[in-house]
Every structure is written in C-alpha cells, then in structure tokens.
N, C-alpha and C positions, 0 to 999 in steps of 0.2 A: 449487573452489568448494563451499564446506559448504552442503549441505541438511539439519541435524541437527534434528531437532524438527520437520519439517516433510513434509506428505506429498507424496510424489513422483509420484504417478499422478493422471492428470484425470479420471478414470472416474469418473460421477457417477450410476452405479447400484451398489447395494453385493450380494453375492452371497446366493444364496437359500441359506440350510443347514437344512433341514428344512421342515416343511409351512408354518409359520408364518413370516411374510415381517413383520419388525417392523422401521419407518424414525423417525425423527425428524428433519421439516425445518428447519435452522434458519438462518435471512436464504436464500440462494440458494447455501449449499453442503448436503449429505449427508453429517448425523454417524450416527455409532452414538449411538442412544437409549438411556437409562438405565433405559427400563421393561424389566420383567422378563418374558419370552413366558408364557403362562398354562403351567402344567405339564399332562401329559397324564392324560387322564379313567386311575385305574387300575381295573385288571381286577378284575369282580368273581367271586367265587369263595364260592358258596353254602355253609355251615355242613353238618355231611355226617347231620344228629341229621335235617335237613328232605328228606329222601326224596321226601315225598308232590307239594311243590311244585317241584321243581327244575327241570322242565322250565318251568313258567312265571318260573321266575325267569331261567331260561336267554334265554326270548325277551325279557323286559322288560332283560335286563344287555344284550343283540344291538342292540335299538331305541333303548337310551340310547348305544353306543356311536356307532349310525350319526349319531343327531342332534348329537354332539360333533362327530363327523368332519364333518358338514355346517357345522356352526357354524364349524369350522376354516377349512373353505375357503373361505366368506361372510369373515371378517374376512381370509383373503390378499387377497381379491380389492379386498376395499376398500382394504385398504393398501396397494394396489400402482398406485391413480386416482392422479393425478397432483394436487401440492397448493400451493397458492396460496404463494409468499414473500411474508413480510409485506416492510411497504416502508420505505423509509428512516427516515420518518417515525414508524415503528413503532421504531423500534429506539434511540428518545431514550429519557433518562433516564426510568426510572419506566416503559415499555411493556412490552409483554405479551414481552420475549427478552430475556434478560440479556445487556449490552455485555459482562460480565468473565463468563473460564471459569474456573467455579470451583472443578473437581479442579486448577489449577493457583496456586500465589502470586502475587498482585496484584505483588509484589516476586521476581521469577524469580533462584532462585540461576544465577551463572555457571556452564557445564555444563564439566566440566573437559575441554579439549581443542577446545574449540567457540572460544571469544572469547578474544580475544587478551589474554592477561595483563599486567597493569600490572608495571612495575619498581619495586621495592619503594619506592622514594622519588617514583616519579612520580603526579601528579594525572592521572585521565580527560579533565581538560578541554581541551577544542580549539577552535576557531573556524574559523567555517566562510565559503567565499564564494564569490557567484555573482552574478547570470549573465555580465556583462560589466566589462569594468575601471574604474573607480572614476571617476565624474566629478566627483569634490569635488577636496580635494588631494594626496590619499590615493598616493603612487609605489607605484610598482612591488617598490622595496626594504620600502618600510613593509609592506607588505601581506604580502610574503614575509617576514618575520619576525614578522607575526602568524601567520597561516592554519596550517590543519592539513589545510585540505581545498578545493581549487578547482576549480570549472569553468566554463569560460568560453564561448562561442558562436563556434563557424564556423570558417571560413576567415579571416573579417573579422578573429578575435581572435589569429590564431596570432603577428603580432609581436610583442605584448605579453606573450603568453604565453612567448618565448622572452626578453624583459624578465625574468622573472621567474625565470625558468631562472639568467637571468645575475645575477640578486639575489641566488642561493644556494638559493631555493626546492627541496627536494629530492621532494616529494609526487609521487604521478600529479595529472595535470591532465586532466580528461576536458573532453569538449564536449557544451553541450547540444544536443538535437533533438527536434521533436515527433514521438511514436511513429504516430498514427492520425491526424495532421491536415495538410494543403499547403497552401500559400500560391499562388494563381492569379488572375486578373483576372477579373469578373464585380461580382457573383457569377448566375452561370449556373443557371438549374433544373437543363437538362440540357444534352448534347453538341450540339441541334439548332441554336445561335446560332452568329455569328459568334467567333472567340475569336483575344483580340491575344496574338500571338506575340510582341511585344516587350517584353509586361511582363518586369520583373526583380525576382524574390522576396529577400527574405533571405535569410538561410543560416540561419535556425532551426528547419528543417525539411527532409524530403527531398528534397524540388524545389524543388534551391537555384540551379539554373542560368539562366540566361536563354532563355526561351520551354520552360520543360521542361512547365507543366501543357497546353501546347498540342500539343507535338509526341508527348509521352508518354502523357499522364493523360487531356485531357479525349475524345476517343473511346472511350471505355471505361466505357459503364455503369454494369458494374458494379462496379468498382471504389470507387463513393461508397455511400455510407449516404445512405439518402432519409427525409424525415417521409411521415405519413400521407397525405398530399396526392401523393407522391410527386414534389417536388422536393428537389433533394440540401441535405442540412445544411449550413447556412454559421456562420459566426461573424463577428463584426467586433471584433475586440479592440479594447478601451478607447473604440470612436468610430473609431478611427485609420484608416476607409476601407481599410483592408489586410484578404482576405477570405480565409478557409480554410477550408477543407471537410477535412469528414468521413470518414474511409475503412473500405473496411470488413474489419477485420481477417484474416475468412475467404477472404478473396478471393485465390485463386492470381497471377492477373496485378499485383496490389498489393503483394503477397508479394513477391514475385520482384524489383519493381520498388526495394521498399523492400529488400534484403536486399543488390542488387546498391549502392547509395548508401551503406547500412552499409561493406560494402567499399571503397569508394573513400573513405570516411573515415577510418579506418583505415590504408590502404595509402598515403592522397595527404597527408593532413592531417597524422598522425603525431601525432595527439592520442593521450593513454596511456587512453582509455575515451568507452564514450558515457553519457550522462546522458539519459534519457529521458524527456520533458514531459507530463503528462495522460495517463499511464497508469491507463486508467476499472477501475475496479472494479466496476459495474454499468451501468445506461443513463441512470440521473438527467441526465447533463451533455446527452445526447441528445435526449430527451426534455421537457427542462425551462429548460434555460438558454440555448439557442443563440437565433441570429436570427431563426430559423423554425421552432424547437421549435414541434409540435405536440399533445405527448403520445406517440404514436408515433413507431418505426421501423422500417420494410417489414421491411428485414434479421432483425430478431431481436424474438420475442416475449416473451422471460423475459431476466432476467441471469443467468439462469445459462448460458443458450447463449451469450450475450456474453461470458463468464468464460470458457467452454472453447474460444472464437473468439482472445479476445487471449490463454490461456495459450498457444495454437500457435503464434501470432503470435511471439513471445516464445521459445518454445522452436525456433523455425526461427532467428531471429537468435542463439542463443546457441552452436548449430551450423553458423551464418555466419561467426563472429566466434570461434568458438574459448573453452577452459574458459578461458584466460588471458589472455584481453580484459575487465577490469571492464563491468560492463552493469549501471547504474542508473537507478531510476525515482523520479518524482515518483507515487505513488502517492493517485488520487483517488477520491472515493467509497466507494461500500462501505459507509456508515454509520462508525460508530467501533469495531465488532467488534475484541477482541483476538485474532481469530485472522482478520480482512476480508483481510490479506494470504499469507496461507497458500498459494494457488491460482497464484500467480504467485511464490513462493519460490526453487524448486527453476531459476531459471533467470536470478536475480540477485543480486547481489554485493554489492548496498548500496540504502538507498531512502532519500526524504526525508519527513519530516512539516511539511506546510507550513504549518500551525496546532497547533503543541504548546502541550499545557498550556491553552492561552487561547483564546477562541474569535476569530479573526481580530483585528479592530485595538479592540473596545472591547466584548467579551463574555466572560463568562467559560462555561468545563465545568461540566456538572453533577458533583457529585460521582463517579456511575457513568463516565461520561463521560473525565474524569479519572482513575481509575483504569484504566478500559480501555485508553486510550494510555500510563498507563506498564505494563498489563501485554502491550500488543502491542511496545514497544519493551523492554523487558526481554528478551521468547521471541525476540525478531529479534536483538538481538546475542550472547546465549549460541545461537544460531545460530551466530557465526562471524561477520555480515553486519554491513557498515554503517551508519551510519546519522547524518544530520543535521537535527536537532531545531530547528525554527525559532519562535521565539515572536514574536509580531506584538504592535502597537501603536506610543504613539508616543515619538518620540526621549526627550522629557523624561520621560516617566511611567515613573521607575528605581523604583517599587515593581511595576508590571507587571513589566518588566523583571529583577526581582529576581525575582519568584513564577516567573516560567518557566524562568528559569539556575536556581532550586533545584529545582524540579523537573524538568528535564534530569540534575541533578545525584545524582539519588536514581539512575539508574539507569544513568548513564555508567559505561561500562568500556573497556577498553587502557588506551595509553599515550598519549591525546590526537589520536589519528589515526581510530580504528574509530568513536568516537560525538563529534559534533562540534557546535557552537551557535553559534545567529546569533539578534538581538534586531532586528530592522527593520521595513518596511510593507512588504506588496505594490506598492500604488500610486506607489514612489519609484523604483519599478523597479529596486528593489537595487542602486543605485548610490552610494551610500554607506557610509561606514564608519563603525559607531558602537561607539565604547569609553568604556567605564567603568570605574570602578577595582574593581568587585565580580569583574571578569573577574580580575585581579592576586593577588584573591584565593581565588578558586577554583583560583587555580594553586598557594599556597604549603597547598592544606589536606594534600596529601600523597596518598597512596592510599587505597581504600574499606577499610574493616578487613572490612567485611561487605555485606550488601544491606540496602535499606530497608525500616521496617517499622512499623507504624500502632503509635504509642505511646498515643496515647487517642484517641477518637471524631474523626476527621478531622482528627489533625494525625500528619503522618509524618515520618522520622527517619530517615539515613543516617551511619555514625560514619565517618572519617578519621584518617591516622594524626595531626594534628595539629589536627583542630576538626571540627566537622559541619555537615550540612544540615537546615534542619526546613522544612517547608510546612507551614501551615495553611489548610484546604479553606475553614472560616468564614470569615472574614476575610482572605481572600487575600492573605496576607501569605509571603511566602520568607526563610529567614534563612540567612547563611554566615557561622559562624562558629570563628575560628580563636584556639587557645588560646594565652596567650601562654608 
C-alpha cells in the first residue's frame, strides 16, 4: 500500500529546535509555516579608538541582549497557546485559507513509481459502480462489461456478486459498510430504556445481525457520541424510520467490536475489500446535520482530536485486515482542502469523491474550489491510490454531465481501473445505470500525452494521444475531443 506524498505520522505537535517555537495552523492539521524566525540580535563589539566608553557600552550591548532574550521567550510562549481552526465555512472560495497548495501544481505530474501507468494505447477512463445491483434493466453481464470498479453491499449482495463473477467480471469487488455509524432500534438517548432485541438491521454497517445493538452495543455508554445535551447522536436517513447512531471512534470497546466484524467479513463474506461509508474528516456531520445535532459533541472538542480519533480507528483496521486487504473510504468533510485527506492516507488504498467537480445535483465549484479537488485528486493517484470521481446531477443534463467526465478526465491515470467515473444522483440510490456516448468517447481518445494545464484564464487543457480535454470554469462548459 503506497503512502508516497503523504505524511505518515499523526503527531500533531511539531518539534521545538531552538528557542523560537514558530507554527502555522492551517483548517485542523499542523504545517510548517513559511515565515521566516526572526534571526538572532548579533553581538556587539565596541570600535577599540573608544576606550573611554567601553564599559558603558558593555552594559548597554548586556541589557539589549537580555531584553531580546526576553522578547524571544514572550513570543515562544505565545506561539505555543493553542489557536482556534477556522471552520468550514472559512475555507469557501475567496476566505481568509487557500483551498489549493500552492508550492505544489493545481495539475500534479504522475510521480514515476507511485501510479499505475497507462498502456501505451490505453485511455484512463473507467466507470465506476455502486452500491447495490441495478434495479433498472441493467444484468449482470451488462454491467460487467462496462465497470472498472464495483462494490456492492453485505451479505444481501454476495449472489449477485458471484453473477457477475460468472459474467467475466475480473475486478476486486469490495463491500460497502458504515465506518462510525449502526443501525439499532430506538432511537434511545441512552442504555436506561427498554431495547428490542428483535430488530433486524441491514447489513450496511457493523451490526448487521439480528438483536446485535441489543446484546452487544446498547450497554455501553461509551461507546456512542453524544450532543451537548448529552443524548447519543442519531440520524434517520432519508425519513426512512431506520435509526443509526454515532460512534465514537476512540472508544477501545467499539474498536474491538468493530474490528472483530471487519474480520468476519473478510473471512465469512469473501468480499475482495471493504469500502467505507462517512468517513468524517472533521465534526461538521456531528455537530450540524444529524437528527439531534446540537452544535456540540461531549466526545471531542476541536477536529482535530476527531482526525487523530478516526486516523486510529483506521489504522487499528488496517492492522486487522492486513496491508493486502483493499480499505476504501467515502471520504467526508474537511472542507475541499487539497491536502483535507492527507491524515487518513497512510492507511488507505483508494477513496471516493462523492461530489466532483460540481457541487451536488445543481451547483456548481467556485473556481478555487474546483481546482482544489482536481489538485487533491491529482497528489491522491500519483500516490499510487484509487480513486472514484462522481459527478452528480441530472440523467438528461449531458452538458453537466459533460463538464464533470472532462474534468475527471484532466486528471485520470492507469489503465481504466486506478481512477474511475460515475455521472448519477444521490437521491436514486444509485441504482441505475446511466450511459452516454461521450463515455465511448473517452475511451477511443488514447492515453494522456501529459498533465493538464491552464491554457488561459480559466479554461484548462489535457492532450491525448488521439484528441483532448478542455474545461471551461466560465461557462461550464467540458469538451472531448478526438481527432479524426
């Protein structure tokens, strides 16, 4: 599993080398600052003609030193208070933090050794599919001869998954599962109520068995994330009466519990990976969107203790599961930083963007915005890592459609399998298959001759060995075109 480009350590204090302790915080990780430490007061050394005064010069160079040295240790001490992450909301286009790093190309060359090289005739382009099997008319064999990348949910889906096996399908096929969420009856504040052991959960998550949030989970405190009131987080997806709570990553008895169900997916299911759902990148989803969001979470007061909670969390399962077990995440939150995934890198194998390019089903990126995600998925696949780029909207709007397959396409690399694309709605539950002929054509443009790269004020540019891609940020307009 390549971790190349990315830091490996979760330590989120950086070390003191010298008296002067210089930080720059930026969203809720710890970079090296680009300012420069003050250089030190140098020594003065009296002219040798002044005899008469030396000694007062002596004591005046003693009393400027001391009050440098004091000044020195007044600003450690303040750089060393602890300092407010701006918030999500900060980190939109035009705010006080830059989305894109910019010692690094908006347009990240492939790092040679890191991402998997295209075949000289081959196009990057893949398609991608999830969660569960197509309820249009879509078989089993169609679907395996489109896909480059599937996975599908549970136990529930393993026959069809072995449909597809049987279709020719030659990919891993992982399964999805919610990382920090269960499914239980309720929804219960806390463990003191009656709780039916007969409910029966999905399999979309850890506690997929029948009566497990009862026999397993709900005696256990702490085990949940609670809001400011302190009853435990619930959700109710879609309306649909089906209730899931919150967990809370740090939690050794949650750990354990979840790590032991990794395992027997694995070992029972025989799926080739897990796929991990609502993996938070900060507290927003906690805090702010659930059924009981309060503002508040007892558990954690900053994201960044949240970030060094689930990067353990995350790194206990990838030492459950072995370096040769795929471990992918739906990666949420964070704002749109090109480096918001960096902290949970080092212990996964592929991730999704479940709003590329577009902002969900009828918004678009700011420009900053837009570049940010094509320069966090650029440094993610010359990484080595996976990645499936989803652009949202709807079935008919093939110029949306169009602006987000081209801009998937500025920064796709392999051979159709490493960076993958899907044009759907959240709300269809991705059960559908939607094709278009712009896909057909993505496939005959050939291979990238180079990376993309801003040919004039907001329209960008990728050559192939047979036609290219242009985006234009104005007019969100995508074009692919191929020469004849």
């Amino acid at each position: 599993m390549s971790t190349a480009g990315f830091p490996v350590g979760l330590g989120l204090n950086h070390p003191i080398d010298g008296l002067i302790f210089w930080t720059e915080k930026v969203t809720i990780d710890c970079m090296n600052s680009d300012a420069t430490p003050p250089q030190g007061v140098p020594a003065f050394v009296p002219p040798r003609s002044h005899r008469v005064s030396l000694q007062l010069l002596i004591v005046v160079g003693v009393v400027f030193l001391i009050l440098a040295i004091g000044l020195g240790l007044l600003v450690t001490r303040l750089d060393r208070l602890p300092r407010v992450a701006p918030s999500v909301a900060n980190l939109s286009d035009g705010g006080p933090q830059s989305l894109i790093m910019h010692d690094t190309p908006v347009c990240v060359p492939t790092v040679a050794g890191g991402a998997a090289v295209a075949s000289a005739n081959r196009s990057p382009f893949g398609l991608a599919w999830f969660h569960k099997p197509p309820q249009d008319s879509t078989t089993a064999v169609q679907l395996a001869a489109q896909s480059s990348y599937i996975h599908l949910t549970g136990a529930a889906d393993i026959p069809f998954r072995d449909e597809l096996r049987s279709a020719g399908y030659k990919g891993p096929i992982l399964t999805y599962t919610g990382m920090n969420s269960i499914e239980g009856p309720g929804p219960y504040t806390d463990g003191s109520q009656p709780c039916d052991a007969n409910y029966t959960p999905h399999d979309n998550q850890l506690a997929f068995l029948k009566g497990d949030f009862c026999t397993y989970i709900n005696g256990h405190e702490s085990w949940f994330l609670h809001n400011g009131a302190g009853q435990r987080l619930v959700d109710d997806y879609f309306g649909s009466g089906r209730i899931t709570y919150m967990m809370n990553p740090a939690d050794p008895g949650w750990r354990a519990f979840a790590m032991q169900r990794l395992t027997y997916i694995k070992d029972v299911w025989f799926y080739d990976g897990v796929w991990l759902d609502n993996v938070d990148l900060d507290l927003t989803r906690m805090t702010a969107e659930l059924k009981n969001s309060d503002g508040k979470v007892q558990e954690y007061s900053t994201d960044a203790a949240w970030k060094q909670a689930s990067a353990g969390w995350l790194a206990e399962a990838r030492k459950t599961l072995g370096d040769n077990y795929p471990i992918w995440a739906n990666l949420v939150g964070g704002g749109l930083r090109a480096d918001a995934w960096d902290a949970y890198a080092p212990y996964l194998d592929g991730a999704m963007d479940e709003s590329f390019a577009v902002k969900w089903l009828d918004g678009w990126r700011s420009n900053e915005q837009w570049q940010a995600q094509i320069q966090r998925a650029g440094r993610w696949l010359a990484a080595g890592k996976g990645l499936v780029m989803v652009g949202q909207g709807p079935q008919d709007d093939t110029d949306r459609m169009r602006f987000s397959l081209a801009s998937y396409l500025l920064v796709a690399q392999g051979n159709g399998t490493q960076s993958t694309f899907r044009y759907t709605r959240y709300d269809t539950y991705y059960e559908q298959m939607w094709l278009y002929p712009a896909y057909d054509t993505a496939r005959q443009l050939g291979a990238p001759t180079g990376t993309c790269s801003e040919v004039s004020p907001g329209l960008w540019r990728r050559d192939f060995q047979r036609g290219y891609v242009q985006v234009d940020l104005s007019t969100h307009q995508g074009s692919l075109v191929v020469r004849p």
